[in-house]
N, C-alpha and C positions, 0 to 999 in steps of 0.2 A: 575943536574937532578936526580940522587940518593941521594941524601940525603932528597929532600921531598919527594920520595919514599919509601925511607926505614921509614920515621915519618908516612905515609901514612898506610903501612902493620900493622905496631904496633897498629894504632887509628885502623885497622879492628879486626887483630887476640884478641888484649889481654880483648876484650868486649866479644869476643864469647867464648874466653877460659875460662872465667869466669862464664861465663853461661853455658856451658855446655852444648851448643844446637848446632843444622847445623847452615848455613848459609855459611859465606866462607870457600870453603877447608883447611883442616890443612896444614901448609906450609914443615911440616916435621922437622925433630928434626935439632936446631939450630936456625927457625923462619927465620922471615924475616931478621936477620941479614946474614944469611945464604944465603938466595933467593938473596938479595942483592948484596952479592958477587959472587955467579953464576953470576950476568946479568952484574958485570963489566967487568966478561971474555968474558961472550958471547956478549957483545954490544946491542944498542937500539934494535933490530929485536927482541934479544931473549928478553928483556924487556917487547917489547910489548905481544908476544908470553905469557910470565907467568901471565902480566894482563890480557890478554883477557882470558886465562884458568880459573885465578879467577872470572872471572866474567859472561864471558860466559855459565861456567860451571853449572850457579845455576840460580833458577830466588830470586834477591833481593826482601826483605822484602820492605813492603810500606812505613816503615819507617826507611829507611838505616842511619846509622851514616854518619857525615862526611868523616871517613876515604874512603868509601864505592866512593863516590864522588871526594874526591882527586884522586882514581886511576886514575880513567877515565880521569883526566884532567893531570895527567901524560903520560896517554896514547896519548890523542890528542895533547899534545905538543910533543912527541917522535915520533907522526906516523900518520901527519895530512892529510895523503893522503892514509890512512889505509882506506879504506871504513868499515872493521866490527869495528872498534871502535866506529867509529858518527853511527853504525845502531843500536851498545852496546849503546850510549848515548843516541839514541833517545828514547830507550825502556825503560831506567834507570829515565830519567825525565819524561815520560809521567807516569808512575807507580809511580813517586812522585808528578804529578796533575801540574808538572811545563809544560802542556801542547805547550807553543808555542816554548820553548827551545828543546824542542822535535824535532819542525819540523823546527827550527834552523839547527839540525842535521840531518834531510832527505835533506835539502836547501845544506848543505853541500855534502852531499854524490853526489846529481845531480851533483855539481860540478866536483865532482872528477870523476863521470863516465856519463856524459852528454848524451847516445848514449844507455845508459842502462833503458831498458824499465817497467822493475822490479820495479824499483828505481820510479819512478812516480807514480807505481802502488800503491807502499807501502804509499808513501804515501796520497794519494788515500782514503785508509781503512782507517788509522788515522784520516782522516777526516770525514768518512762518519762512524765511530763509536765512535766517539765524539759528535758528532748529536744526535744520536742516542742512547746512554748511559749515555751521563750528560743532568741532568734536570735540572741542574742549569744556565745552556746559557741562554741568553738571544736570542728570535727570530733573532735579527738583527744582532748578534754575529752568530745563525747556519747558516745565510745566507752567511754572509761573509764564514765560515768555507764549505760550500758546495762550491761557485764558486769557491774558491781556489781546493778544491779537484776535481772539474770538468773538470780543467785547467789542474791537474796534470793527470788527467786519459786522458782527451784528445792526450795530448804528449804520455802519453805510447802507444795511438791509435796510432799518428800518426808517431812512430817509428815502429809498431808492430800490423797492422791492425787486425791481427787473435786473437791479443791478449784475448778469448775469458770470460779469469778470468777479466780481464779489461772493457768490455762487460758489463758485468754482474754489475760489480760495478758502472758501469754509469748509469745502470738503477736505480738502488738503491739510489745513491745520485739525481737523478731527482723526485723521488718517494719523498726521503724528504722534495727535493725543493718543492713539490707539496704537501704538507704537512703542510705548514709554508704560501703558498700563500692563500692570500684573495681574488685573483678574481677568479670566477667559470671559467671563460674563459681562464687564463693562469692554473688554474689547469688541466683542462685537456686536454689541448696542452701537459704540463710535462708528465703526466699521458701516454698521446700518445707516446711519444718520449721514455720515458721510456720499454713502450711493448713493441717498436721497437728494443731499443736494446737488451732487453731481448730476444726477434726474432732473431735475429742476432746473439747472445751469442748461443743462440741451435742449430743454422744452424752450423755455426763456429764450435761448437763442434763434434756436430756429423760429418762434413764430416773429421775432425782432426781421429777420431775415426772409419774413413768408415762404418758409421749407420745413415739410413735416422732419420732424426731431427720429431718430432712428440709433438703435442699438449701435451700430459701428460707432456714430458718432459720440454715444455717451461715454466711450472711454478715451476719446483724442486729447481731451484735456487736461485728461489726470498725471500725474508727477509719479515718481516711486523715492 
């Protein structure tokens, strides 16, 4: 497992070193040969620990070298039940457009924490800002990508009914359901169901916040 590690650090550091620019932290005097032999004292834990430092630490460029990529798949062979590694991976392939490797890696995480409501949620938003920021989908593609993210937001409901950021995002992926439909009569069914939960999301809030919930505030949160 170290040895395509240590080839890993070199294909990142010696491209940056040469440019002379951010990107991965400097590994400190001796390089990854150095890093290297720390993580054979300290074992896989501290391994993972130095990758996710590099990686977590920075947001990677859109177009990461492969070294950049090898980590991470050192990491998820060292530490497959790491939940921030697949939440590192999913951020690292949807930021290189490898969008469904992405939620590969939320698909993973649920696994490893089934029970965690967060974790549906997130991905949730990757789906409802996929929609919503690639114009290159295709309609019958945002559709698929909404009911998937509908499904994932529902579970976080129904782990977490107050969840009122989950709320809010239901409404929003129904908005775009309803955005993409051709008949006037299931648009504003979605439309309906959507206010609701937006209704819901301001109730939810405010009484979390002990403040009566109020028309102004029901639309603060909505997107267009």
């Amino acid at each position: 497992l170290l040895a395509p590690l240590r080839l890993a650090l070199h294909r990142v550091q010696q491209p940056r070193a040469q440019a002379g620019t951010g990107g991965v932290p400097r590994l400190g005097e001796g390089g990854p040969d150095r890093l290297v032999g720390e993580l054979e004292v300290g074992g896989v834990e501290s391994l993972v620990e130095h990758v996710l430092h590099l990686l977590l630490g920075q947001r990677l460029p859109a177009q990461a070298d492969a070294g950049e990529e090898d980590l991470l798949v050192q990491a998820q062979a060292a530490a497959p039940d790491k939940t921030d590694v697949w939440s590192n991976s999913a951020q690292f392939y949807n930021r290189q457009g490898e969008f469904d490797k992405a939620m590969e890696a939320f698909q993973r995480i649920t696994q490893i924490e089934p029970k965690n409501p967060q974790n549906y949620y997130q991905m949730a938003v990757f789906y409802e800002e996929k929609v919503r920021k690639d114009f290159t989908i295709k309609p019958q593609q945002a559709l698929e990508y909404l009911a998937k993210g509908q499904e994932a937001i529902n579970k976080a409901l129904e782990l977490r009914p107050d969840y009122f950021e989950a709320l809010t995002y239901k409404g929003l992926l129904l908005r775009q359901q309803a955005r993409l439909e051709k008949s006037p009569a299931k648009q504003q069914d979605l439309i309906k169901q959507a206010d609701e939960a937006q209704k819901k999301a301001i109730e939810v809030q405010a009484k979390q916040r002990g403040a009566p919930a109020t028309a102004a505030g029901a639309g603060a949160g909505a997107k267009k």
